[in-house]
BATORPA-936242 format. One record per residue (C-alpha): residue in three letters; x, y, z. Coordinates in steps of 0.5 Angstrom, whole numbers, plus 500, padded with zeros to 3 digits. Each point is the difference from the previous one (the first is absolute). Last residue first. Layout:
// BATORPA-936242
<rest ALA&c1 X&c2 Y&c3 Z>
...
// end
This chain:
// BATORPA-936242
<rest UNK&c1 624&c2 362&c3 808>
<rest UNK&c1 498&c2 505&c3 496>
<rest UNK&c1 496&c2 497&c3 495>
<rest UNK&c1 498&c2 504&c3 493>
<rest UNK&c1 504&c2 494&c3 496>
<rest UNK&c1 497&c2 495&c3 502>
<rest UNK&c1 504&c2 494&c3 504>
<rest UNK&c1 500&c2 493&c3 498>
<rest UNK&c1 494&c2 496&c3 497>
<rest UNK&c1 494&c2 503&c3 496>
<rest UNK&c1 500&c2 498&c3 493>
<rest UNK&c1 506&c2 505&c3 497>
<rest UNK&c1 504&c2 498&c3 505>
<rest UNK&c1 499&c2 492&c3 499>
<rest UNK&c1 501&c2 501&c3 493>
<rest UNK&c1 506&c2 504&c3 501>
<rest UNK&c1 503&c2 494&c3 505>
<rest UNK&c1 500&c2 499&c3 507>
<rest UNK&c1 502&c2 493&c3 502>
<rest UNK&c1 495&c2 498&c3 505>
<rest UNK&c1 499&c2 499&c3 507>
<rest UNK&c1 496&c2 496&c3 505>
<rest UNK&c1 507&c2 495&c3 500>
<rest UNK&c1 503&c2 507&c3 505>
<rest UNK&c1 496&c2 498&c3 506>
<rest UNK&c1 503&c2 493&c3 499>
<rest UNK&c1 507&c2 503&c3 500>
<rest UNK&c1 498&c2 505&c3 506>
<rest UNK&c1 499&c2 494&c3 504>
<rest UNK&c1 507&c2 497&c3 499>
<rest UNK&c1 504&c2 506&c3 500>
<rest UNK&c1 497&c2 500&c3 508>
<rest UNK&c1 502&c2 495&c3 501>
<rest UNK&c1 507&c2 501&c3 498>
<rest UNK&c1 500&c2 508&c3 503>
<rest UNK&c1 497&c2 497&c3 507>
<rest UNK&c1 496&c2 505&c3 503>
<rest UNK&c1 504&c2 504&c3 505>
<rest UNK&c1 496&c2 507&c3 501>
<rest UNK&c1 494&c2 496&c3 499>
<rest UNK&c1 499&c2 496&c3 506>
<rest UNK&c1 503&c2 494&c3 502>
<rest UNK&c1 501&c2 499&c3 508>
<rest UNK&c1 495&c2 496&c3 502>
<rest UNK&c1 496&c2 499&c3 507>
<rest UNK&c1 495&c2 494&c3 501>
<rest UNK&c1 495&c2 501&c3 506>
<rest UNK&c1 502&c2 497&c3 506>
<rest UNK&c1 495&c2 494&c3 503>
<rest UNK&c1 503&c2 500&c3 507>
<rest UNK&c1 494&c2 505&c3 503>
<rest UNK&c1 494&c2 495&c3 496>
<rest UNK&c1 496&c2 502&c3 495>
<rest UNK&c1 493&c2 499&c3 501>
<rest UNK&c1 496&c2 501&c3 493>
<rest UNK&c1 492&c2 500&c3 500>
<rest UNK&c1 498&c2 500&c3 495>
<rest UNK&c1 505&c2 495&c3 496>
<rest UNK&c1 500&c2 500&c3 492>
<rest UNK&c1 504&c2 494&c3 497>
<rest UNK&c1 505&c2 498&c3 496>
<rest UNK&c1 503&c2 493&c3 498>
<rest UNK&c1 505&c2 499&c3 496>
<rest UNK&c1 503&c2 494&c3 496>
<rest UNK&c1 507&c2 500&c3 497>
<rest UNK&c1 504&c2 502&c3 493>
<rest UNK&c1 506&c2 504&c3 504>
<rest UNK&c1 502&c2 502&c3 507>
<rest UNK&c1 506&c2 502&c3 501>
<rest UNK&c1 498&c2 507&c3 502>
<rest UNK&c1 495&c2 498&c3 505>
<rest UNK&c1 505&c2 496&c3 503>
<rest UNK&c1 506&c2 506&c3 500>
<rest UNK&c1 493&c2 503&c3 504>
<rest UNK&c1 499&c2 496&c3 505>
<rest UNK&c1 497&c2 493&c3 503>
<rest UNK&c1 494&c2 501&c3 504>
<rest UNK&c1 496&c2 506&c3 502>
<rest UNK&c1 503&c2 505&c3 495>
<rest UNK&c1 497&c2 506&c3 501>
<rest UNK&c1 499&c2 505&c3 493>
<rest UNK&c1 497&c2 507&c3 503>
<rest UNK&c1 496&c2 504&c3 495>
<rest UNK&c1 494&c2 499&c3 506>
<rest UNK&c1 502&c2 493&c3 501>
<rest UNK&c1 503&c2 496&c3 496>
<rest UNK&c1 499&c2 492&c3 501>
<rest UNK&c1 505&c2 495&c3 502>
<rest UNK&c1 502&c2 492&c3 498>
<rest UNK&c1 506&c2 497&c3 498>
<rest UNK&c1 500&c2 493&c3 498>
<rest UNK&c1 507&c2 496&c3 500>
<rest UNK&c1 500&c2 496&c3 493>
<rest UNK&c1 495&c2 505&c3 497>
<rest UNK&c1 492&c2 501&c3 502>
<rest UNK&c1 501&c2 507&c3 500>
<rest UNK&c1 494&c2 503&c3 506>
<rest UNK&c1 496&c2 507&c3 500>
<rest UNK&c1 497&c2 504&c3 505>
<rest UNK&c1 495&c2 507&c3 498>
<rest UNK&c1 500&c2 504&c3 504>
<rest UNK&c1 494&c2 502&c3 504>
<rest UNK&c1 500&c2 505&c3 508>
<rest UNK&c1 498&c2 507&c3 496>
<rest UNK&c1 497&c2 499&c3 495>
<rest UNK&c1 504&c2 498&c3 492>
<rest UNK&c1 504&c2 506&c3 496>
<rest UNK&c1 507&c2 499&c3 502>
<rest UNK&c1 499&c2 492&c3 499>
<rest UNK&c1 499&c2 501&c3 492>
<rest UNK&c1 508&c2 502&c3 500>
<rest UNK&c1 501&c2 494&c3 504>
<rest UNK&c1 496&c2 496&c3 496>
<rest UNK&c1 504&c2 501&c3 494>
<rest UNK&c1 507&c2 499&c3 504>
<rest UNK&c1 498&c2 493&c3 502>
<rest UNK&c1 498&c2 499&c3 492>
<rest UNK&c1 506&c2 502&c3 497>
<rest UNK&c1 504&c2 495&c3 505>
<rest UNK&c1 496&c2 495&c3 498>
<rest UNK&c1 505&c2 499&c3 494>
<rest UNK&c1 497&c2 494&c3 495>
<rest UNK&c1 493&c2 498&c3 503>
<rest UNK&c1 499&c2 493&c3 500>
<rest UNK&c1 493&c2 499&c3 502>
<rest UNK&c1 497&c2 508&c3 504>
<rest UNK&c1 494&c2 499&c3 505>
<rest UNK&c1 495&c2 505&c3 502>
<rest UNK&c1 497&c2 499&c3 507>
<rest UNK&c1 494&c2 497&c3 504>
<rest UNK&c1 495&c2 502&c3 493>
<rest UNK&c1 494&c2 497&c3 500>
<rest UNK&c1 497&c2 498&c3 494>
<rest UNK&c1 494&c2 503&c3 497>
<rest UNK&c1 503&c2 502&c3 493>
<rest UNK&c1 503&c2 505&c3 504>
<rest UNK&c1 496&c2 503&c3 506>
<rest UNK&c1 505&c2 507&c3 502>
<rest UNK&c1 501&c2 503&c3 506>
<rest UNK&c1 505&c2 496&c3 502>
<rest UNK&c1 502&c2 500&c3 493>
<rest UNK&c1 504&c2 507&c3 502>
<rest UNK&c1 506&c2 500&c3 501>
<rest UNK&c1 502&c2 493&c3 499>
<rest UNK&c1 497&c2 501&c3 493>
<rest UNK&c1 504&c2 507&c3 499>
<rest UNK&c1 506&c2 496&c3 502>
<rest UNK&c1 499&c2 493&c3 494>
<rest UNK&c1 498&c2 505&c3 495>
<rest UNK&c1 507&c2 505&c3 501>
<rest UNK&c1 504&c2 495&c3 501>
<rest UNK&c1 497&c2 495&c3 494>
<rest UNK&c1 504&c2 503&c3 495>
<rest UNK&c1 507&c2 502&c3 502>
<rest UNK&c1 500&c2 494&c3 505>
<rest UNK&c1 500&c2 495&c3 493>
<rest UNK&c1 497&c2 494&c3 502>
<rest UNK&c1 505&c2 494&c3 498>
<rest UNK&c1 500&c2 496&c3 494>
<rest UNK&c1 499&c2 492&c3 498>
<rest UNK&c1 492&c2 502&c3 502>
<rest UNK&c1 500&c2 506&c3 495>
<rest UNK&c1 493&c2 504&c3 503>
<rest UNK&c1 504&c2 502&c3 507>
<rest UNK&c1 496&c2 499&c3 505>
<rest UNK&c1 498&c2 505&c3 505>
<rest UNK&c1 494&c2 496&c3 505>
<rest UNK&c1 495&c2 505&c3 504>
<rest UNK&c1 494&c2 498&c3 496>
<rest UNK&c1 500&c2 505&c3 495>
<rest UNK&c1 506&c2 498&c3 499>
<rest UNK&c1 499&c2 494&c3 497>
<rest UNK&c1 496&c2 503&c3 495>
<rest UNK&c1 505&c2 506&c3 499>
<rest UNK&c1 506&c2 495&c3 498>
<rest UNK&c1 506&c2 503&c3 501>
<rest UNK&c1 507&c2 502&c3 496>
<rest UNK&c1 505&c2 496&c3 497>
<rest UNK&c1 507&c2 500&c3 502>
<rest UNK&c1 507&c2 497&c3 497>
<rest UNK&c1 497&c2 504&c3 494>
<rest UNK&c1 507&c2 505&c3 498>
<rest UNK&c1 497&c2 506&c3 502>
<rest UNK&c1 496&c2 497&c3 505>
<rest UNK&c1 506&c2 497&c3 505>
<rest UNK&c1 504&c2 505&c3 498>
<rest UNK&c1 495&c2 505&c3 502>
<rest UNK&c1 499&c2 497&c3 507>
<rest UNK&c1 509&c2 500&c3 501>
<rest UNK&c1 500&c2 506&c3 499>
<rest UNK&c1 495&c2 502&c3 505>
<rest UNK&c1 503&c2 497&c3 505>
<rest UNK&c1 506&c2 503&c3 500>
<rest UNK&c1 496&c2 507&c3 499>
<rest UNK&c1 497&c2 499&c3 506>
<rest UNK&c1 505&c2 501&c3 505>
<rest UNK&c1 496&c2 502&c3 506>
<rest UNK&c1 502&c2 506&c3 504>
<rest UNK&c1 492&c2 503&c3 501>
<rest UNK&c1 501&c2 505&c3 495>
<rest UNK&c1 502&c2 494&c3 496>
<rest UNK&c1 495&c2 495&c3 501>
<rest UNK&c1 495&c2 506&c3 499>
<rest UNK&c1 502&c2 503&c3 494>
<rest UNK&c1 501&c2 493&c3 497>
<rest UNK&c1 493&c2 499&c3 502>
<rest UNK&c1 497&c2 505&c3 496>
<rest UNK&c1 504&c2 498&c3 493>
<rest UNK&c1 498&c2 493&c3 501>
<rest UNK&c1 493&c2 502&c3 502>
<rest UNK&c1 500&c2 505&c3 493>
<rest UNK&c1 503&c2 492&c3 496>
<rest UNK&c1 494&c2 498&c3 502>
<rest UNK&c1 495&c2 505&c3 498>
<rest UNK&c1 504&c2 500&c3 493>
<rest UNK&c1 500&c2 493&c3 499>
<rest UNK&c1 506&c2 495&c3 501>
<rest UNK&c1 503&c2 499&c3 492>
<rest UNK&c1 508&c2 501&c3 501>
<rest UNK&c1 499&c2 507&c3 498>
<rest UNK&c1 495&c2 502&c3 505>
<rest UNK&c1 504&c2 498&c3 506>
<rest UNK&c1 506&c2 504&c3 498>
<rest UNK&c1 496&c2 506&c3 499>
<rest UNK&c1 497&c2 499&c3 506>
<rest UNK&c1 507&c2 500&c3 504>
<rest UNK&c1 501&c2 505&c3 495>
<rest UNK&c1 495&c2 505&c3 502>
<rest UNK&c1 500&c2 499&c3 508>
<rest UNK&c1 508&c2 500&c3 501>
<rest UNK&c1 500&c2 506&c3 495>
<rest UNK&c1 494&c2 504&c3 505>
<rest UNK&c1 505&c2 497&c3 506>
<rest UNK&c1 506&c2 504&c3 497>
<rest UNK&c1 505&c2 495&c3 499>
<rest UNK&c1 507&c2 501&c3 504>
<rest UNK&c1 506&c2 496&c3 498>
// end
């Protein structure tokens, strides 16, 4: 089925918001599943699978005051890190804490304990990476069974060891990111190219996004009209 891009943002963040990740969060999920899928990556699977964890409390979202100092744990020790919620905080720090004294603690990289589907992560700091200097990117690393290891690169998602059926797979483990400066990229180092886009979005997972976005809803009701919810009479639209 073909979802408008505006649409796609909108519910995804709606979804977000309805399994209780906040509104600033929930707008970097609807931005980077733009971007993934513009840039022929499937994120709505993943993202499915993010909500489910959060929704039905299987994940748990970070402590700040561990993440101040680089490191993204979740604040329930017996849950995992919730990549809905520390995706954004844990990618704007490794963008720009370089330029930041926190705490006095010196920053090498921004570590993540336990996450419960990295994918969301890898594909916010892709997003985030379209906006960096020329010649830095942002690397990462899984810490699954096999280890997969890339950086994104000027929006551009370069898988250095493992790919992207491993990246995918990977659930509730440990990642790392950092900010190179000065990034080389070697000339057998492709950039990962997807086939997804918007023309031919899955109808059930797309179902499933739209039926946490709808939880925002309300029964209407006479009451609920005469108070302000709905559609007045004057509007046109």
């Amino acid at each position: 089925m073909r979802i408008s891009y505006n649409e796609l943002h909108t519910n995804v963040k709606k979804a977000c918001i309805a399994v209780g990740v906040p509104i600033g969060a929930a707008d970097d999920a609807g931005r980077s599943a733009c971007n993934a899928i513009e840039s022929g990556i499937d994120y709505l699977a993943q993202l499915v699978l993010a909500l489910e964890q959060v929704y039905v409390m299987r994940s748990s979202t970070y402590d700040p005051e561990q993440a101040l100092l680089g490191v993204f744990v979740s604040v329930n020790s017996d849950m995992p890190l919730s990549s809905l919620n520390a995706g954004p905080s844990a990618c704007d720090l490794t963008v720009f804490h370089q330029s930041l004294i926190l705490l006095s603690h010196k920053i090498e990289s921004i570590k993540l304990d336990g996450v419960d589907v990295p994918a969301i992560i890898v594909f916010e700091a892709l997003r985030l990476s379209k906006h960096l200097r020329k010649n830095e990117c942002i690397l990462w690393s899984l810490d699954n069974n096999n280890g997969v290891k890339g950086l994104c690169y000027g929006g551009q998602l370069k898988i250095l060891e493992g790919n992207m059926e491993m990246i995918l797979k990977a659930y509730n483990c440990s990642m790392v990111m950092k900010k190179n400066l000065h990034c080389e990229i070697k000339e057998n180092v492709k950039s990962h190219v997807g086939k997804s886009d918007n023309e031919n979005i899955d109808v059930n997972t797309w179902s499933q996004i739209t039926s946490y976005a709808n939880m925002l809803l309300v029964e209407t009701s006479e009451s609920s009209r005469m108070e302000g919810a709905g559609a007045g009479i004057i509007d046109r639209d």
